[in-house]
C-alpha positions, 0 to 999 in steps of 0.5 A: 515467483510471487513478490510483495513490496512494502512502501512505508509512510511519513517519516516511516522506516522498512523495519517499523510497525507490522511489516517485519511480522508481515515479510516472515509470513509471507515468506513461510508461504514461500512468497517474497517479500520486501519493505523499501527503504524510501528516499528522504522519509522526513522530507518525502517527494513524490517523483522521488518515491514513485522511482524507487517503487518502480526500482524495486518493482522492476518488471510489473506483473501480476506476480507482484504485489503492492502494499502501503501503509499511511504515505505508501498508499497515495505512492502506490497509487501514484506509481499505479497511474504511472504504468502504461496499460499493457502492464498488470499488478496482482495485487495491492493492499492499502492501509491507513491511507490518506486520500485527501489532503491533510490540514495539519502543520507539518504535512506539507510534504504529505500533501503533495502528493494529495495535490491533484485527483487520483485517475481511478479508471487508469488505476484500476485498469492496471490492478483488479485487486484492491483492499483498503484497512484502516483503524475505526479511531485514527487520528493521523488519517480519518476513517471517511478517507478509507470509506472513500478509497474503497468506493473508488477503488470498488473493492473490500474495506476492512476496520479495525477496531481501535486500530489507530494508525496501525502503526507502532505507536498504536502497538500494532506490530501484527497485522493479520487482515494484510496477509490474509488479503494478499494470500486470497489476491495470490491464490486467486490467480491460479497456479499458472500463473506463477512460475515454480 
C-alpha cells in the first residue's frame, strides 16, 4: 500500500496550511496519507524529530513517500542520511526548504539542523526521486536556497509565483504542484510494485 507522511515545520502543526487539502486527495486516489504531529514544534531537536520520522515510517520502502515542508525538508533529509542503504523510499517532496542556516533571531533550534553539510551521495542513493517547490518572494526561507536543493538533489524545482512560505500565512491551503509530483513519483513505480 502506497503511504505518504507529512513532516511540518518550525512551530507547525499537522492540521495547518495545504496538508489536510493535500491528505484528502491523495486518499481519493486511494493513497494513504498522514501528517505527523512533531515532537515540541516550538522547541524542535533534531534526534527527536528524526525518531518520530522513523516511527511513523516504520518500514521504509519504495511504497512510502516523504514530504516536508519548511523545517520537515532538512528532517527528511536527516532521517534519509540515517538509513542504511539497503532501504529505498519511493518518493520525497520537499517544499519551502531551508538549506542554510538561517540568520534571524529565534532560528536557533532551526539552525541545528543546518549545523554540518547534508551527504547528498547517502541521500540520494536511497531515494531517486526528488522534487523541491518553493515560493518565488519568501521571506522565511530564500529562493537561492531551493535553487540550491534541487542541484544537489538533481531533480525537478518548482516556483511558485507569490508563494511565500506556502503556508497559511501566505493563504496557501491548496497546494496542487505537491500532489501532482507524488501521484507522477507513484505511478512511476509501476504496478508491481505495490500491493493491492
Amino acid at each position: 500500500m502506497k503511504k505518504v507522511f507529512i513532516i511540518h515545520g518550525f512551530q507547525g502543526r499537522p492540521n495547518l496550511n495545504w496538508f489536510p487539502w493535500l491528505m484528502g486527495e491523495l486518499a481519493k486516489n486511494d493513497i494513504y496519507a498522514c501528517a505527523i504531529p512533531m515532537p515540541s514544534p516550538d522547541m524542535p531537536v533534531k534526534t527527536d524529530w528524526i525518531t518520530a520520522i522513523k516511527e511513523a515510517v516504520k518500514n521504509p520502502t519504495e511504497e512510502v513517500f516523504l514530504v516536508g515542508h519548511s523545517l520537515g525538508v532538512p528532517a527528511i533529509l536527516r532521517y534519509l542520511e540515517s538509513l542504511d542503504t539497503d532501504y529505498k523510499i519511493g518518493g520525497v517532496v520537499l517544499v519551502s526548504g531551508p538549506l542554510l542556516k538561517i540568520e534571524k533571531e529565534g532560528y536557533e533550534q532551526v539552525n541545528t539542523f543546518l549545523d554540518t553539510t547534508f551527504d547528498f551521495d547517502h541521500i540520494k542513493n536511497v531515494c531517486k526521486n526528488f522534487t523541491v517547490i518553493h515560493g518565488d518572494n519568501d521571506t522565511a526561507v530564500p529562493l537561492s536556497d531551493g535553487v540550491e536543493l534541487s542541484k544537489k538533489l538533481v531533480c525537478d524545482f518548482i516556483i511558485i509565483p507569490n508563494g511565500g512560505h506556502l503556508n497559511g500565512s501566505a493563504s496557501c491551503f491548496v497546494l496542487p504542484s505537491a500532489l501532482e509530483s507524488l501521484l507522477k513519483m507513484a505511478n512511476s513505480l509501476g504496478a508491481t510494485h505495490f500491493r493491492k
